[in-house]
N, C-alpha and C positions, 0 to 999 in steps of 0.2 A: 346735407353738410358732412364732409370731410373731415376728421381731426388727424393728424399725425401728430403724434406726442410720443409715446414710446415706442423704441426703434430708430434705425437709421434706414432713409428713402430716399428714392431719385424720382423725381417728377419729370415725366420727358414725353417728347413724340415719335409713336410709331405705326406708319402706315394710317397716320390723318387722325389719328386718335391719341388723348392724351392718357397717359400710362403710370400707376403710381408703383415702383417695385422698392418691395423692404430689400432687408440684408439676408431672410433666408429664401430670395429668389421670386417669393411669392407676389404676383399682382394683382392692380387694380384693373379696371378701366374704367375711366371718370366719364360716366354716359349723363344723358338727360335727367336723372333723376336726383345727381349733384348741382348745389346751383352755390355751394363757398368750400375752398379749404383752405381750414386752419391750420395755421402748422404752431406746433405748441414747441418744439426742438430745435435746437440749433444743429441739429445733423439731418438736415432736410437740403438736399440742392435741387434746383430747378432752372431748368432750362431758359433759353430768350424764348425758343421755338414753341413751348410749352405756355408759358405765359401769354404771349400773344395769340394762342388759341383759344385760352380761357377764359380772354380780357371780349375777344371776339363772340365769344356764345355767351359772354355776360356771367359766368363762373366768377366770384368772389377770390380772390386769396388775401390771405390776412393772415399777419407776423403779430404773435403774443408776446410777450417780456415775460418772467419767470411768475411774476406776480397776475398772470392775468390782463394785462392791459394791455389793450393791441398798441404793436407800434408803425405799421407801416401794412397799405394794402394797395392792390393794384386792382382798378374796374373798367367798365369803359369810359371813355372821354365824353361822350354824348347824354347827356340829360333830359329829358324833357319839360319842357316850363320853366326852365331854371327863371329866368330874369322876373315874369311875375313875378312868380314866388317868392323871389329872392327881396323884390323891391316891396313887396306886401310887409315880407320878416320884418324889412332894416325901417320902415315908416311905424310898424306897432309897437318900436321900441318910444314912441311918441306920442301917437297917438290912441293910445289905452288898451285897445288889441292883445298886444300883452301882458299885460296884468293879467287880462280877463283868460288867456291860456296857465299864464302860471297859475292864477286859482281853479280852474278846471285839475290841473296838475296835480296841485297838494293835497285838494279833498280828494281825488280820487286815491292818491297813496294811500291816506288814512284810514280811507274807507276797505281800501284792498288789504290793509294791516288787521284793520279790525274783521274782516271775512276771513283771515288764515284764522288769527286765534279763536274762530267758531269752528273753523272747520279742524283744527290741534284739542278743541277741546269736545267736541265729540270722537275724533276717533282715540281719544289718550282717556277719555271720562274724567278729565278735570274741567268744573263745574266755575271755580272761581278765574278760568277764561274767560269765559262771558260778559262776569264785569269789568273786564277790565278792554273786551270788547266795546263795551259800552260807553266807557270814557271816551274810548277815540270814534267812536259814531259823534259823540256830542262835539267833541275838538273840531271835527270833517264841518259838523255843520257852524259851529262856531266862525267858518273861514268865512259864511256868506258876508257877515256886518266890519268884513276887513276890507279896507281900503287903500291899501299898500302891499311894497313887496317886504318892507319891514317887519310888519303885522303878520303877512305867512309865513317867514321864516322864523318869528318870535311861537306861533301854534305848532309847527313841523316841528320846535325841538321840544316842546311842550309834551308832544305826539310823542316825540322818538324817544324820550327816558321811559313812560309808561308800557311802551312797547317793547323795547330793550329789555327794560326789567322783566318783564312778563318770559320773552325767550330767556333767558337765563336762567331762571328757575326750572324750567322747561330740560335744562340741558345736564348730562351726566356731569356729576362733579369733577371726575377723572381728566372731562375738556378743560378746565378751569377758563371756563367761559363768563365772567362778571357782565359784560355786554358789549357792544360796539366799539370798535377801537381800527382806526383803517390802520394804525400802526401796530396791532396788537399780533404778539405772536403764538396765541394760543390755534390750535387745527381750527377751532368754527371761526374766528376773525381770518387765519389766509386761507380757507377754502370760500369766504364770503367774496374776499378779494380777488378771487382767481373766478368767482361765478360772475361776478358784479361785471368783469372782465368783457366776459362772451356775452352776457347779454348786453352791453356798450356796442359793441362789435356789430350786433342784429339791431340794435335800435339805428346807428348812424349809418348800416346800409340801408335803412328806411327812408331817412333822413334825405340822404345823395340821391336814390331814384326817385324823389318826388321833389328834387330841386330847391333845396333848403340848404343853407349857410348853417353846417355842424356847429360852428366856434362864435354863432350869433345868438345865445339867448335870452333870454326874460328875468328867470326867478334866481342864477346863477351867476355871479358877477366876471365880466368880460375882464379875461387876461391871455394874452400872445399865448398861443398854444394850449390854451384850455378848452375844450369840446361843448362851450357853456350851452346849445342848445340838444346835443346829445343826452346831456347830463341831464337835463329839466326832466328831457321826455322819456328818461331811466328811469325817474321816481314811481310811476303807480307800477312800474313791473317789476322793483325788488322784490316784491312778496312771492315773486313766481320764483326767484333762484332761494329764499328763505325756506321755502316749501320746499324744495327740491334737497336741500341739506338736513332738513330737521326731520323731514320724514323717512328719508332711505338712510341715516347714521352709518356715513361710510367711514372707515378706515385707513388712514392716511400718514405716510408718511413726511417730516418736515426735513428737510437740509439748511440752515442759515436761515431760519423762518420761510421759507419756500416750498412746495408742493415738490417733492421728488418727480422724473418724468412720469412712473408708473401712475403715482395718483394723481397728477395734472390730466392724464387720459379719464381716469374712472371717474375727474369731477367734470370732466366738460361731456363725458357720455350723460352724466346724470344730469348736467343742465339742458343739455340738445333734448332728451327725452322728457323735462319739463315744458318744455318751450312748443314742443309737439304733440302734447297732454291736451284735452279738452279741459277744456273751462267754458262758465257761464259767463257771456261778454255780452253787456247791456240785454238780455234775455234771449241771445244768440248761442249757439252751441259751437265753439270753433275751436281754433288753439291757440299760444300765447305769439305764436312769428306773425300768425293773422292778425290779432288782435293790433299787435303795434303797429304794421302795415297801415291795420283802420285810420287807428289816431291820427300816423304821421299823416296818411293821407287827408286828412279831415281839416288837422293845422294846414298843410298848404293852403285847402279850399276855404280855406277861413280867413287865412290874410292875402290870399287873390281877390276875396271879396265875390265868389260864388257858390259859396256854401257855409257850415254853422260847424260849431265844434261837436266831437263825440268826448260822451264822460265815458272815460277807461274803467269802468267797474266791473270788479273781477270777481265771482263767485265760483266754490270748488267741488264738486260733484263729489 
């Protein structure tokens, strides 16, 4: 993955190859081992000729808003399995299918919430982690005797204050970090925002090459232009961009509540290089772009109807 965020660049072709050159002259070339680029800038131009070479090798581009939220990407047109798949999604919004993904969903967040703050509290040696671990082990399993999607989103916020509160205490007083706030303009809520961002961005290219309906989900309620099955399958991976900010305490600057370009680079470096991390996935050694790959992969074969779900459970070496 590619990010351009600070600097001015021309994306273009030369001589069959696509080429990314800054303002002091210096280039890229975007070979086999890029497979998305972000452009985090509005001083980025890019070519038709360029584009259509990267839409053709299957290269991602994908346009951020200042906040982190992609707003526009270009792929290939060809999918594979789309219509199963597709016809699997929109019948488990009926017939129980989805339920049974949105609660594979929320236990696993909680459970992947309750695995950072073991893994915050051995490497920080605060002890009174653990319990508070322990609450959200018992909330995860709480979810099994729920019978709706009312019931998981009534435990998920149950979840999220104990957790919240937990990161806040956690954090230097100087953030004036109190807890989650998508509107909040302290550095840890917009650099959540600008993380939460890129990893949306890597969940719903999962999403489209396994022929799934982004704006069709389960445990998120369907509205014109909401990403509601992206968003579902965001849940058990916030912990990986949490992790990513609470353990490297980067330095950032804000303009208007917003990531200056310099620190919109240094946060999406530090999220790319979480996302590429090894983690313990279901007693699998991988990383976190594999890990969602699995899942997404596992929902299509679950509402095609030949194969089972995987629980996203995330442990931190």
């Amino acid at each position: 993955m590619l990010v351009l965020s600070n600097g001015t660049y021309k994306v273009y072709v030369r001589r069959g190859v696509v080429r990314v050159r800054g303002a002091n002259g210096e280039e890229y070339v975007v070979d086999s081992t890029v497979d998305a680029i972000v452009v985090a800038t509005s001083r980025v131009s890019l070519t038709a000729k360029a584009i259509r070479l990267l839409a053709m090798n299957g290269v991602d581009v994908v346009l951020l808003a200042p906040n982190g939220e992609p707003v526009a990407r270009v792929y290939p047109p060809i999918i594979n399995k789309t219509v199963l798949a597709r016809r699997g999604q929109f019948e488990a919004m009926v017939n129980g299918k989805g339920l049974r993904v949105s609660k594979v969903l929320v236990k696993a967040k909680l459970m992947n919430q309750a695995n950072l703050l073991r893994y915050l509290a051995k490497a920080r040696r605060v002890e009174w982690l653990k319990d508070e671990a322990i609450k959200l082990d018992e909330l995860a399993l709480s979810l099994d005797r729920v019978n709706g999607s009312e019931g998981l989103i009534e435990v998920e916020a149950h979840a999220a204050r104990h957790y919240w509160s937990a990161i806040a205490q956690l954090t230097p007083p100087e953030l004036n970090f109190r807890g989650r706030a998508q509107e909040g303009g302290d550095p840890l809520n917009v650099m959540l925002n600008y993380g939460y961002g890129i990893l949306r961005y890597a969940v719903e290219k999962a999403i489209l090459i396994h022929g799934l309906d982004p704006y069709a989900g389960f445990l998120h309620a369907d509205r014109s232009g909401k990403p509601s099955l992206t968003l579902d399958v965001m849940e058990p991976f916030r912990p990986l961009v949490d992790k990513a900010l609470l353990t490297n305490r980067l330095t950032v600057n804000l303009v208007n509540n917003y990531l200056d370009y310099q620190s919109r680079g240094l946060v999406a470096k530090t999220i790319i290089e979480e996302l590429n991390s090894k983690v313990n996935f279901n007693g699998r050694v991988t990383n976190g772009l594999n890990a969602i790959n699995r899942l997404v992969e596992s929902i299509a074969s679950y509402l095609r109807g030949d194969g089972d779900l995987v629980e996203p459970v995330i442990r931190w070496y």
